[in-house]
KOLMARRO-702405 format. One line per field, with one value per residue (C-alpha): residue number from 1; x, y, z. Coordinates in Angstrom, 1 decimal, always signed. Layout:
<gumis>
num <- [NUM | ...]
px <- [X | ...]
py <- [Y | ...]
pz <- [Z | ...]
</gumis>
This chain:
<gumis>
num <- [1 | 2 | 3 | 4 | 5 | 6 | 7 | 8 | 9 | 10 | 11 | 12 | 13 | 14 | 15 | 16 | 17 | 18 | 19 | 20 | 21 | 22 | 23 | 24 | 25 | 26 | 27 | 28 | 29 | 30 | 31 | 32 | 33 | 34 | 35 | 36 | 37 | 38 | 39 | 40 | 41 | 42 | 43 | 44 | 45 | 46 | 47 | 48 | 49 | 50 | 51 | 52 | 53 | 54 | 55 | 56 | 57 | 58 | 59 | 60 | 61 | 62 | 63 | 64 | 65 | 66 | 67 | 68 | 69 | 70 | 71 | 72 | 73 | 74 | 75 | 76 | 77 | 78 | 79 | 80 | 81 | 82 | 83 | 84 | 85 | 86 | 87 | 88 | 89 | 90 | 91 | 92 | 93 | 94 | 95 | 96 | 97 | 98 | 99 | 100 | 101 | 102 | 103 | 104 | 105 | 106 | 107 | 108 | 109 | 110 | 111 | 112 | 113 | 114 | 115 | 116 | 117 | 118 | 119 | 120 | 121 | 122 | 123 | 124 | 125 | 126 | 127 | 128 | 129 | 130 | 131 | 132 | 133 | 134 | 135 | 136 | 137 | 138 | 139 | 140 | 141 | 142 | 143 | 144 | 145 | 146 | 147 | 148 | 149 | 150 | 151 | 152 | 153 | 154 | 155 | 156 | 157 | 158 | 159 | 160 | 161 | 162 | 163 | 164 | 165 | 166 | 167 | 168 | 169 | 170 | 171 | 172 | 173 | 174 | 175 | 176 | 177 | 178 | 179 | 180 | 181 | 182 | 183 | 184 | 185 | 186 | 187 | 188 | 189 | 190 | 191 | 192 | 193 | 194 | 195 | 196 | 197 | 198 | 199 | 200 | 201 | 202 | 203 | 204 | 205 | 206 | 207 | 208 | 209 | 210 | 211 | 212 | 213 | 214 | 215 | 216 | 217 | 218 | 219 | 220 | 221 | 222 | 223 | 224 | 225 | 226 | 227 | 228 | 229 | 230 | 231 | 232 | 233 | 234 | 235 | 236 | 237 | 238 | 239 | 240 | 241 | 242 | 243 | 244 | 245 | 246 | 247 | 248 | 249 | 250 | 251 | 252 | 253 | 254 | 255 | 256 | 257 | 258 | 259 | 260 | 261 | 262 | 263 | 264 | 265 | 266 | 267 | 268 | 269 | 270 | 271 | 272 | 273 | 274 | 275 | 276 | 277 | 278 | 279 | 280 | 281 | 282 | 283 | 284 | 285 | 286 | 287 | 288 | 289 | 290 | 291 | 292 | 293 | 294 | 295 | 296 | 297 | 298 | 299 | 300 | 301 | 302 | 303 | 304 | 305 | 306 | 307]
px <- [+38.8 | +35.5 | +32.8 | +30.5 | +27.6 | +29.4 | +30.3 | +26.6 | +25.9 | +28.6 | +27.0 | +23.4 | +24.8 | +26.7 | +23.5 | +21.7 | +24.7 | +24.6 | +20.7 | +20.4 | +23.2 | +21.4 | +19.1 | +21.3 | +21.9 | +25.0 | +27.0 | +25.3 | +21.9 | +21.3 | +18.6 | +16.8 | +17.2 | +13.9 | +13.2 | +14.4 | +12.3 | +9.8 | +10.5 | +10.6 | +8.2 | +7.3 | +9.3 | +7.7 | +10.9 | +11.5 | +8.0 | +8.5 | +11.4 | +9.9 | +6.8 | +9.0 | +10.9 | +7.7 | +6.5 | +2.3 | +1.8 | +2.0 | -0.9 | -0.7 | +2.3 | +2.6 | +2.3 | +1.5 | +2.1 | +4.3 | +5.0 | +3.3 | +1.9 | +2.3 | +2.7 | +2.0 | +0.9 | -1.8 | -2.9 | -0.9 | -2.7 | -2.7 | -5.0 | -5.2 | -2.5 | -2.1 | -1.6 | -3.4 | -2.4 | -0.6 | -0.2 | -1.7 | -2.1 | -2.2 | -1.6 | -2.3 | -4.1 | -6.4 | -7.6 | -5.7 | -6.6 | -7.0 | -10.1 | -10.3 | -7.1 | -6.6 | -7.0 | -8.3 | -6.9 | -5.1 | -4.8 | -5.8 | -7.0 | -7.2 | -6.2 | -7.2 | -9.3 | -11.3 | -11.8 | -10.2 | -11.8 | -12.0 | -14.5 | -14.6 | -11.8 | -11.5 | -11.7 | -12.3 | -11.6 | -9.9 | -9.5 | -11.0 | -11.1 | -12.0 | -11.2 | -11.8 | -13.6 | -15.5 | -17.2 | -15.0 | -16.1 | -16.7 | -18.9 | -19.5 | -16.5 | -16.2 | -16.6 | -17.6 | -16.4 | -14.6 | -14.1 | -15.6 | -16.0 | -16.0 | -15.3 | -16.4 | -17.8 | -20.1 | -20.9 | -19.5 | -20.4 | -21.2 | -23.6 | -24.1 | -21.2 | -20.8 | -21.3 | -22.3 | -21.3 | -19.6 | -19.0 | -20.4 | -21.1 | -20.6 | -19.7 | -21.0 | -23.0 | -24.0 | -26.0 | -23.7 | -25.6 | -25.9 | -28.4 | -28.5 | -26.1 | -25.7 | -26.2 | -26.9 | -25.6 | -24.1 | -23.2 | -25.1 | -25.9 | -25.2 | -24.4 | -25.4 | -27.7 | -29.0 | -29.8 | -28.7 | -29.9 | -30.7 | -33.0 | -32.9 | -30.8 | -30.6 | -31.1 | -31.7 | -30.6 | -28.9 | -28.4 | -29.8 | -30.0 | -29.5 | -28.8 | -30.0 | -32.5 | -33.5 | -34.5 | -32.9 | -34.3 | -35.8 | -37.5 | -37.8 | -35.3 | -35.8 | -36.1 | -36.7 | -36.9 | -40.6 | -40.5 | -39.2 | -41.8 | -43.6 | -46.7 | -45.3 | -48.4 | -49.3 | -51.0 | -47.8 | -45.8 | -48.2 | -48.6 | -45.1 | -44.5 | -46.9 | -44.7 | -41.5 | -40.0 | -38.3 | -36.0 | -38.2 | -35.1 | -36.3 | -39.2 | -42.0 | -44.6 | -45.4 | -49.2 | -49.0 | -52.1 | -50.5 | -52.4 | -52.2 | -49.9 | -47.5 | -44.0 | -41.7 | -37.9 | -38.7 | -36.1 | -37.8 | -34.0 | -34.1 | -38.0 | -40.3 | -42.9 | -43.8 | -47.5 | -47.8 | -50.2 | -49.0 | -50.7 | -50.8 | -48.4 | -45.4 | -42.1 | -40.4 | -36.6 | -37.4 | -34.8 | -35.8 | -32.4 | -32.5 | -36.2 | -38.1 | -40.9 | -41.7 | -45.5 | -46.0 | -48.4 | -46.4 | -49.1 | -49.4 | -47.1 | -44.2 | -41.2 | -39.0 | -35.4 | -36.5 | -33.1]
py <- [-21.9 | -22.4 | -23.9 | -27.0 | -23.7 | -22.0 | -24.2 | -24.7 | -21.5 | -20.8 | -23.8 | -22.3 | -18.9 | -20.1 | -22.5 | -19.3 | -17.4 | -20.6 | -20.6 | -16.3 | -16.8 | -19.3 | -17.6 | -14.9 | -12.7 | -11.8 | -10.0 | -6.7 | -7.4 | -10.9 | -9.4 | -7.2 | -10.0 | -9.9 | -12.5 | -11.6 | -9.7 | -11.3 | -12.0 | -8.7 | -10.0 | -6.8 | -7.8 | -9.6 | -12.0 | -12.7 | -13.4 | -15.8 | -17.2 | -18.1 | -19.4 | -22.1 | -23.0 | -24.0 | -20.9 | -20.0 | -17.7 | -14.1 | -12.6 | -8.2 | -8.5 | -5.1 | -5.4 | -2.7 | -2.4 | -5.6 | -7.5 | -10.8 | -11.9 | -15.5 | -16.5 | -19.5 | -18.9 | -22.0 | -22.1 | -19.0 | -16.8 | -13.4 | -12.2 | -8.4 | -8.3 | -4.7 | -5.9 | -2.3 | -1.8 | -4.8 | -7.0 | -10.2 | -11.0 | -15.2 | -15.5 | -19.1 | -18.2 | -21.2 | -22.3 | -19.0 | -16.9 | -13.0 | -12.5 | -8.3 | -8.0 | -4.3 | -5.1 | -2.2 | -1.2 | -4.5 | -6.5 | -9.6 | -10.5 | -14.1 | -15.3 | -18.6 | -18.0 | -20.5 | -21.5 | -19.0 | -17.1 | -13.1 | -12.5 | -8.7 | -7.9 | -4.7 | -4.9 | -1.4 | -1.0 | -4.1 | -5.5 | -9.2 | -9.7 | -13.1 | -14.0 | -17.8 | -17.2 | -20.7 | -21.5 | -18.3 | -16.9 | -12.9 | -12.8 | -8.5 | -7.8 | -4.5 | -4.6 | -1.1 | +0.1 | -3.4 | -5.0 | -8.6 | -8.8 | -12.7 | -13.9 | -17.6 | -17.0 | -20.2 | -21.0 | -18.3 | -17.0 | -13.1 | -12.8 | -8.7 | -7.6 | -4.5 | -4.1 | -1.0 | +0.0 | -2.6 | -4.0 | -7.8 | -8.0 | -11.7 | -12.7 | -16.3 | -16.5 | -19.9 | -20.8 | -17.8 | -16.5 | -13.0 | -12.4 | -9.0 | -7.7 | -4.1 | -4.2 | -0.6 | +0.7 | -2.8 | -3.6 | -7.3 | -7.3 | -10.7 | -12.4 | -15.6 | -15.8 | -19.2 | -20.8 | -17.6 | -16.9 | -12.9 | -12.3 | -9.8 | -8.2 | -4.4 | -4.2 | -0.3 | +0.9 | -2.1 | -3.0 | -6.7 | -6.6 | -10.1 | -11.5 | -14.9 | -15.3 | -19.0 | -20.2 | -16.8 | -16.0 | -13.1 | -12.9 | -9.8 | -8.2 | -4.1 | -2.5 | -5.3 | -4.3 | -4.4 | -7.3 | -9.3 | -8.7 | -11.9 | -10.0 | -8.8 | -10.0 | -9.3 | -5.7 | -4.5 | -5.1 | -3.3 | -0.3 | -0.4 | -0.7 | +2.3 | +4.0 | +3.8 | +0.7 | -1.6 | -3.7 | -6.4 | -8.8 | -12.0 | -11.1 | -13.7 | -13.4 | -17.8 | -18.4 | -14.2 | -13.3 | -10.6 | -11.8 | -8.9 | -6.6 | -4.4 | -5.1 | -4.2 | -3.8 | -5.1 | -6.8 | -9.9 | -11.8 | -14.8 | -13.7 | -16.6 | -16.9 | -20.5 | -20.6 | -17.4 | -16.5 | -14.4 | -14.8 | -12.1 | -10.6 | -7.7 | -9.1 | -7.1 | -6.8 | -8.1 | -9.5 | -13.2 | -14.4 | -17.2 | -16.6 | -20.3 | -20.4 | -23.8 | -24.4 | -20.8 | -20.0 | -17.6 | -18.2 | -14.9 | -13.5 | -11.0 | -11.9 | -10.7 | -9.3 | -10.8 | -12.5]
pz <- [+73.3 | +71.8 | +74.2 | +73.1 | +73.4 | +71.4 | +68.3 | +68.1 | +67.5 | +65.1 | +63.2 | +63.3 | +62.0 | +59.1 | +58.5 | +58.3 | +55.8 | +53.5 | +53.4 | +52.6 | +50.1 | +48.4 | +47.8 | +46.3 | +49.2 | +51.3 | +53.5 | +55.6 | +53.3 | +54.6 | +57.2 | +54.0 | +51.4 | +49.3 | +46.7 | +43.6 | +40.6 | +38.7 | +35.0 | +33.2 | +29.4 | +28.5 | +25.2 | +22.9 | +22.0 | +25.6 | +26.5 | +23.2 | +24.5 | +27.9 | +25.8 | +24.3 | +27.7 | +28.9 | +30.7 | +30.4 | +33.0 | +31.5 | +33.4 | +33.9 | +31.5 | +29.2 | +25.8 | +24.4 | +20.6 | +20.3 | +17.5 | +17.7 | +14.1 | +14.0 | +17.6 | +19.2 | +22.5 | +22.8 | +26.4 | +27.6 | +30.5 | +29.8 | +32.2 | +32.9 | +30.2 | +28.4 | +24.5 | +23.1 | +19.8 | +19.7 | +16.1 | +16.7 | +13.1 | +12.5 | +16.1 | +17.7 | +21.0 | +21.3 | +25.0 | +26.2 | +29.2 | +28.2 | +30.8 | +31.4 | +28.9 | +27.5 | +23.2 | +22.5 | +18.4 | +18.6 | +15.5 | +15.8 | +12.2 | +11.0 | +14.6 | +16.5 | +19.5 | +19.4 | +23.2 | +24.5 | +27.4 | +27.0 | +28.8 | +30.2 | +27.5 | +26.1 | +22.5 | +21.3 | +17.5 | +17.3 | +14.0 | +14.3 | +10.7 | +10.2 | +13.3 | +14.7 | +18.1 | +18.1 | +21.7 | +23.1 | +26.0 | +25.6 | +27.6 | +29.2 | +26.5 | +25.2 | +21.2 | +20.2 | +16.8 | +16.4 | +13.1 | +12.8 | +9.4 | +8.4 | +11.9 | +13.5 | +16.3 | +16.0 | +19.3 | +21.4 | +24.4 | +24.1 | +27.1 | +27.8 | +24.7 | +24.4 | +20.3 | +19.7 | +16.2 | +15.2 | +12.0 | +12.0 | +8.0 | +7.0 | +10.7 | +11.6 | +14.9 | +14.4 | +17.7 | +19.6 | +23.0 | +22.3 | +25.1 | +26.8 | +24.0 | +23.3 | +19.0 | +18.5 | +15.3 | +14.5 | +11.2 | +10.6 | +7.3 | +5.4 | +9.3 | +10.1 | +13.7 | +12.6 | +16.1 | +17.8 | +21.5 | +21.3 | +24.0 | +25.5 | +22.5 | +21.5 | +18.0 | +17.4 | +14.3 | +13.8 | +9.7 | +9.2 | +5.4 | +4.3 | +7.8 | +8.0 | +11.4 | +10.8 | +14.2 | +16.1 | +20.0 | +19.7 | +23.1 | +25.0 | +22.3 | +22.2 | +19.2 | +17.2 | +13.4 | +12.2 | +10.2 | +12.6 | +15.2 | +15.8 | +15.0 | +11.6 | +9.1 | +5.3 | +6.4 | +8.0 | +5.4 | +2.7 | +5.3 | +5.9 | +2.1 | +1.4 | +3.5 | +1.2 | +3.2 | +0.9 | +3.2 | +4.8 | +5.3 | +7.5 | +7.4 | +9.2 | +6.5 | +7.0 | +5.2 | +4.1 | +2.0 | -0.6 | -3.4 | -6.1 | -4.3 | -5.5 | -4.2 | -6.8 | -5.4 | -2.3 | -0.1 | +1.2 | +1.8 | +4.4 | +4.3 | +5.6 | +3.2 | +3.2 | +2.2 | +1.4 | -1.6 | -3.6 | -6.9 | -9.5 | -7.0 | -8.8 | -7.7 | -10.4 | -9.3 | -6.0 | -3.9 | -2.5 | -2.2 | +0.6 | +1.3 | +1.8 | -0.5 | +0.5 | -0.4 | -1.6 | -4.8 | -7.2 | -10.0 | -12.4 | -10.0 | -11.2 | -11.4 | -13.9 | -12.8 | -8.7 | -7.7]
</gumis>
């Protein structure tokens, strides 16, 4: 006969059965039950999949070399994610979370990132052909080598970016904070820092032909092209001229007195030169594309075959 004692206990311990196998454990494993494994996503379709059931949180998922041109994955956090060598071609990443993810040779040409927060990411040799990365944050990324050719970045937070050899030709920086950025080496030429925050900036042997500077932050920048010096005048151009320099691009030359001097083929693109005199100046074949002239006096000056 079962006592009133006893029929309670019976009751707590198949309470305790029904609770373990609810949770998908029976028999001699109900005392070792562990909760059961996290989602396995490390394949692209199934991390897909999840996307569209409403699942965002992807963080330290392996990626490596997936297919993902085209994907939507708007808001998704990838944190600490592995995508290297992934194909992020087209991909919809807006507002997403890939802080300290590993890109490094990842394509990710043409995609939307605009918002997105990458900062610490390792970008290595990524392709980031026009790219959208409009008020990103990348900020202490790792850039070297990468392609950027034609990317937004208007806006974008690149505080201390590693961009050391990187190809930035035609890239738009648009009133991006680029301050205590690594540009050694970088590709720049025909980028757009109008507004740009680069103090603090290394520029050395950086390639800023026809790189517009309107209005860039140059403060305690290091190796600061000579033209763009803030104490860049008429006599340092013609010294630097003398020289064999041609490629004075942005140059600060405001109120310049070159009157009569010899400057044929120079490269005076984006060049400052409003009030400058340069009567009777040779211009021959010079390039002044962009350059503001505002107020300037070009009388008997040289100009045939300047662009």
């Amino acid at each position: 006969m079962i006592t009133r004692n006893g029929f309670h206990k019976y009751l707590l311990g198949f309470g305790v059965v029904v609770a373990f196998a609810l949770l998908g454990c029976n028999g001699p494993e109900i005392m070792g039950c562990a909760p059961p494994p996290p989602p396995d996503y490390s394949d692209a379709s199934r991390l897909l999949e999840a996307y569209a059931a409403g699942e965002r949180d992807f963080a330290g998922v392996d990626l490596s070399e997936a297919g993902l041109r085209h994907a939507d994955l708007q808001g998704a956090n990838l944190k600490d994610a592995n995508l290297t060598g992934a194909d992020l071609t087209n991909a919809a990443l807006q507002d997403a979370d890939l802080a300290n993810a590993d890109l490094t040779d990842a394509n990710l040409s043409f995609a939307d990132l605009q918002d997105t927060n990458l900062a610490g990411a390792e970008l290595k040799g990524a392709n980031l052909l026009g790219a959208h990365f409009g008020n990103a944050n990348l900020q202490d990324a790792n850039l070297v080598n990468a392609h950027l050719q034609d990317a937004d970045l208007q806006g974008a937070n690149l505080k201390g970016a590693n961009l050391m050899d990187a190809d930035l030709s035609s890239a738009d920086f648009t009133n991006a904070d680029l301050s205590g950025a690594d540009l050694t080496g970088a590709n720049l030429q025909g980028a757009d820092f109008s507004g740009a925050n680069l103090q603090g900036a290394n520029l050395a042997l950086a390639v800023l032909a026809l790189a517009d500077l309107t209005d860039v932050n140059l403060e305690d920048a290091v190796n600061i092209p000579t033209q763009l010096q803030e104490d860049f005048d008429a006599s340092k151009l013609l010294e630097a001229y003398a020289a064999g320099e041609r490629d004075f691009t942005g140059a600060r030359l405001s109120g310049a007195d070159l009157q009569g001097a010899g400057l044929a083929d120079v490269e005076l693109a984006h060049a400052d030169l409003v009030g400058a005199n340069l009567t009777d100046a040779d211009l021959t074949n010079a390039d002044l594309i962009d350059a503001d002239l505002s107020g300037a006096n070009l009388s008997g000056a040289d100009l045939s075959g300047a662009n």
